[in-house]
C-alpha positions in Angstrom: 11.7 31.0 12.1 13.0 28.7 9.2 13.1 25.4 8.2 15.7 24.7 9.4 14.5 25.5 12.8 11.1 23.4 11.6 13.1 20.1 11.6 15.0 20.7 15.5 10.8 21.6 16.7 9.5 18.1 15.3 12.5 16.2 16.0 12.8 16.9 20.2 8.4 16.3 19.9 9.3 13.0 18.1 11.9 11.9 20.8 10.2 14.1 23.8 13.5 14.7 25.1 16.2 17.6 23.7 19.1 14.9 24.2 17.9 12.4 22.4 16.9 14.7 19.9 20.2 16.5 19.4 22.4 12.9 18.8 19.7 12.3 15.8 20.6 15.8 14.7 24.4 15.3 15.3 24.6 18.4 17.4 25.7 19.7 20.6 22.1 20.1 23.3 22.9 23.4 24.5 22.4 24.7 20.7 19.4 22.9 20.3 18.2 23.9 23.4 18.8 27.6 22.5 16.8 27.2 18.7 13.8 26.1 20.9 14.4 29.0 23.1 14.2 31.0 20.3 11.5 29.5 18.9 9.2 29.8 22.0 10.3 33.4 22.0 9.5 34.4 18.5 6.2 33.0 19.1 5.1 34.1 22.3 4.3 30.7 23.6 5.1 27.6 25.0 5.5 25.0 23.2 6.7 21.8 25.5 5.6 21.2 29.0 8.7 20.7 31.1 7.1 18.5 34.3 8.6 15.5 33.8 10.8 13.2 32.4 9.7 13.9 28.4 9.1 16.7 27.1 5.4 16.9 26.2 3.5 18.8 23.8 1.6 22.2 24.8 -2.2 22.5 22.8 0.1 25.4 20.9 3.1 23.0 20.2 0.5 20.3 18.8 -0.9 23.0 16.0 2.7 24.0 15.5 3.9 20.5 15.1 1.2 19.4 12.8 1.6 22.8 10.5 5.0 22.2 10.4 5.2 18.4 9.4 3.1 19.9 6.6 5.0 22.6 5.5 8.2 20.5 5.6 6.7 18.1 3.3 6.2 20.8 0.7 9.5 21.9 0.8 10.8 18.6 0.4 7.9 18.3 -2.5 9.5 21.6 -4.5 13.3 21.1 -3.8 12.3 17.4 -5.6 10.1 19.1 -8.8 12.3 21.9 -9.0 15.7 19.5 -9.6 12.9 17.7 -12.2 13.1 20.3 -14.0 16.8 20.1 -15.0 17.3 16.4 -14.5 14.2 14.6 -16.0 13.0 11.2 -14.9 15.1 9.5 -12.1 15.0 8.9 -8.6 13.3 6.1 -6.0 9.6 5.9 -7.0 8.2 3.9 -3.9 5.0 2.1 -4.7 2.6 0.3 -2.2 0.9 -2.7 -2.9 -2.0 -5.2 -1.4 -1.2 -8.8 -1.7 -3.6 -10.1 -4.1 -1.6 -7.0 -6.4 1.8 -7.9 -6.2 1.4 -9.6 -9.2 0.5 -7.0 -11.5 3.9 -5.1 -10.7 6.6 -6.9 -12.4 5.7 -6.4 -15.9 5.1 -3.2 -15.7 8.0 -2.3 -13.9 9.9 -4.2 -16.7 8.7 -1.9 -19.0 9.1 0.4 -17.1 12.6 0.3 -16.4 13.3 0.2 -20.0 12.2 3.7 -20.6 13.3 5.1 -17.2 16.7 3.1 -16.4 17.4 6.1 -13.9 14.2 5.1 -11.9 14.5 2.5 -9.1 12.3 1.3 -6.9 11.0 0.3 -3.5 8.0 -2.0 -2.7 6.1 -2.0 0.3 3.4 -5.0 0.9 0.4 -4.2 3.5 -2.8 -3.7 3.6 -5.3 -0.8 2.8 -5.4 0.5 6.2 -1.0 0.4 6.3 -0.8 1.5 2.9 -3.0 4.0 3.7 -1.3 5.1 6.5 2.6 5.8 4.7 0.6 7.3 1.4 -0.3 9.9 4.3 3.0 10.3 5.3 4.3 10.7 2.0 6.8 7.6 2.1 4.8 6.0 -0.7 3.9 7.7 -3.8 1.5 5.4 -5.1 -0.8 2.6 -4.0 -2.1 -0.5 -6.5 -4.9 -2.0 -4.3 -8.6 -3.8 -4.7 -11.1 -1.2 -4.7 -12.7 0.8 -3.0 -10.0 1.6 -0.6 -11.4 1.2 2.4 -8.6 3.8 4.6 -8.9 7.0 2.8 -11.7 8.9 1.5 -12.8 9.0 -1.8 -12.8 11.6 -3.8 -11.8 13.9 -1.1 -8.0 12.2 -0.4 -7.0 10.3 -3.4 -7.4 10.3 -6.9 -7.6 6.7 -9.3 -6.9 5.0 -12.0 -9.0 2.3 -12.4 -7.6 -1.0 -14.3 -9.3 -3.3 -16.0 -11.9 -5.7 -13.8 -10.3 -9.2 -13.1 -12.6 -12.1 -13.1 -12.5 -14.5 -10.1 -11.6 -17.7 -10.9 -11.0 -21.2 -9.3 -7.5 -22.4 -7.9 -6.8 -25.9 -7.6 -3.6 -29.4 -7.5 -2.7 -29.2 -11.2 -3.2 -33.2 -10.6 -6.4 -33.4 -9.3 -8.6 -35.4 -11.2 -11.3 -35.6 -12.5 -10.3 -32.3 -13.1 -7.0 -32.7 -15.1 -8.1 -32.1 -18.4 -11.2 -29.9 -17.2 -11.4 -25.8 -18.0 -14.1 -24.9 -16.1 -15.9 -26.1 -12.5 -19.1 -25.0 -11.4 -19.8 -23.4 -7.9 -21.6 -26.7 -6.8 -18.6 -28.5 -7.7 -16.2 -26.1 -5.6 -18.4 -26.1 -3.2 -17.4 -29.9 -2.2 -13.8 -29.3 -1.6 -12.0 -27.7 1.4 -11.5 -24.1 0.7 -8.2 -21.4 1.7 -9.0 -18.0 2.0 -7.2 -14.9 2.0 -8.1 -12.7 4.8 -5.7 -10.0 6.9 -6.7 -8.3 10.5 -8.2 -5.3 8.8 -9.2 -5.7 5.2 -11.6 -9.0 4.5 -13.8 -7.4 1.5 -12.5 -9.5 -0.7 -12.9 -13.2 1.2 -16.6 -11.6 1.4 -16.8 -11.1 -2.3 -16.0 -14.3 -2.4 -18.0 -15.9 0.1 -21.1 -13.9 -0.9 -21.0 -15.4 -4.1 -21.0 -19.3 -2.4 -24.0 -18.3 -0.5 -25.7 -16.6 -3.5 -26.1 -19.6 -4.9 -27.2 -21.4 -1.9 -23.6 -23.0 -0.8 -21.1 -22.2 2.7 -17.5 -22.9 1.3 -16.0 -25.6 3.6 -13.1 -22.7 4.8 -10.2 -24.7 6.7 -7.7 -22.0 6.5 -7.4 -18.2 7.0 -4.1 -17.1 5.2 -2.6 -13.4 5.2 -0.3 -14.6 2.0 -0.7 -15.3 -1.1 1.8 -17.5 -1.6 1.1 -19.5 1.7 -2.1 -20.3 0.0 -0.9 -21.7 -3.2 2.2 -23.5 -1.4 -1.0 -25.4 0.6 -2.8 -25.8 -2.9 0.5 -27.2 -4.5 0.4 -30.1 -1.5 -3.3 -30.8 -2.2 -4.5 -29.6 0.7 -7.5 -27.5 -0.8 -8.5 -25.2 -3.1 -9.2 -21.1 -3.4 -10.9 -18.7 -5.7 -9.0 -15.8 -6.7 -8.9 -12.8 -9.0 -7.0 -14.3 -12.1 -4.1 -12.2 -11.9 -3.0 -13.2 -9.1 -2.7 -16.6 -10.6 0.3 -15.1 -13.3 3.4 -15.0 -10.7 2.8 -19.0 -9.5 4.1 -22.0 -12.0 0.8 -24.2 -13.7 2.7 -27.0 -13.1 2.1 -27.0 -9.2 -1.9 -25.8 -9.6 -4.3 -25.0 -12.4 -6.8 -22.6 -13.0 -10.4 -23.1 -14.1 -13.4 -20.4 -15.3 -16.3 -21.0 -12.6 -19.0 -21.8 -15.4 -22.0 -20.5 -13.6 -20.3 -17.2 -12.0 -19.3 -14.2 -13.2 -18.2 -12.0 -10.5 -14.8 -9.9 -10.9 -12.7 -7.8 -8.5 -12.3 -3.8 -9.5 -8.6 -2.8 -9.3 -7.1 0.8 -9.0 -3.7 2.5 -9.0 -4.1 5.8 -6.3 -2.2 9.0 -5.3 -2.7 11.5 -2.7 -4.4 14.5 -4.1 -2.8 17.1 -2.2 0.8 16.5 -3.1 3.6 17.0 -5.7 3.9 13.8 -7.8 7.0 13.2 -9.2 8.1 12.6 -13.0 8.2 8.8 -12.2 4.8 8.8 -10.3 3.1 9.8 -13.4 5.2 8.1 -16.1 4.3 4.9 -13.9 0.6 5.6 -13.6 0.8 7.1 -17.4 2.1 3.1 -18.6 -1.4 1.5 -16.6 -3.2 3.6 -19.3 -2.3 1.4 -21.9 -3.4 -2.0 -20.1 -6.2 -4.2 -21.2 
């Protein structure tokens, strides 16, 4: 049995049927059909039930299936560190990122880029449980993300990087007064105005950071808006329709001249950020370079 054989087995358990499976592998059936064949023989087993339309999985076919999505991975992994070897730092380094992240990304990969013009990228928005998922499966190689990560297991799964901690701060119209010339607001203060929180289906820790603190000190933000965006949140800021507290980077990618930022005088809570990578898996050259450049941030 080889590799090669590997990629036909998961394929025709992916599209349960040997048809299907064989136009995604742009070959004939009946040679497909035989490689199972073969397969089965080899290993003394079954590996698909037949009854029925699909083709489903025997308990023998599911080990096989899982090993081999495993051991195909690797491969893949040493084919790419072994060309590394010869042809240094290039490639698509694909990065995952929660929203209240995005904006710590395009600085570095500024820099970034001018060491390693070979190096491009792809960006993938979700949350932790999604980003999770595709670090998993290998189509990510790295995560930026609020800690903890709430879909993995620490330290078991992934190791981190932690960045520097980024103090919450208010978000507010730019021409709101009496707070035009103002630096600072106090949680009493906020507390008076309608707030927007940011808050997805599955992750929520940090709308509770944030709400926690209110209630701390004895206030229940007025929420009139659940947003899963970012940007949906400032574009409602920008028409004066409330205000938000976020970490302060998030702040950097949005124009001051549509909101302002002020310190929250009497708090001083921050949000803990990290940059993570499976444990058990070949990181490429760019992976690390990347990860190597967060090093350096304060």
């Amino acid at each position: 049995m080889d590799m090669r054989q590997l990629k036909y087995f998961i394929t025709i358990a992916e599209e349960g049927q040997v048809t299907r499976a064989a136009k995604l592998l742009n070959m004939e059936q009946p040679p497909l059909s035989r490689q199972l064949k073969l397969m089965e023989e080899e290993l003394g087993v079954l590996l698909f039930d037949r009854n029925g339309k699909r083709l489903k999985l025997t308990d023998a076919g599911e080990l096989l299936k899982q090993k081999a999505e495993l051991l195909l991975l690797q491969f893949n992994e040493t084919i790419k560190e072994v060309k590394e070897r010869e042809e240094g730092v290039r490639g698509v380094l694909s990065i995952g990122a929660v929203v209240s992240c995005i904006s710590l990304l395009p600085k570095q990969i500024k820099q970034y880029r001018e060491r390693f013009p070979r190096v491009t990228f792809k960006i993938l928005e979700g949350d932790h449980f999604q980003l999770g998922e595709q670090l998993e499966k290998r189509t990510l190689d790295l995560v930026l993300a609020r800690l903890p990560f709430e879909a993995l297991e620490y330290p078991a799964q992934y190791s981190i990087l932690p960045l520097p901690s980024d103090p919450f701060v208010a978000v507010m119209p730019s021409d709101w007064t009496p707070y035009t010339g103002d630096q600072t607001i106090s949680m009493r203060e906020l507390a008076q105005f309608p707030f927007l929180t940011l808050k997805t289906d599955h992750t929520t820790r940090m709308h509770e950071q944030v709400v926690n603190e209110y209630r701390r000190q004895g206030f229940e933000p007025n929420i009139i808006c659940e947003c899963s965006s970012v940007a949906i949140i400032m574009a409602l800021i920008a028409e004066g329709i409330g205000v938000t507290v976020f970490p302060k980077s998030v702040i950097a990618s949005f124009p001051t001249t549509i909101v302002k930022m002020l310190n929250i005088e009497d708090a001083d809570f921050q949000s803990e950020v990290g940059i993570l990578w499976l444990k058990d898996r070949y990181l490429p050259k760019s992976a690390q370079h990347f990860i190597d450049s967060f090093r350096t941030v304060e």
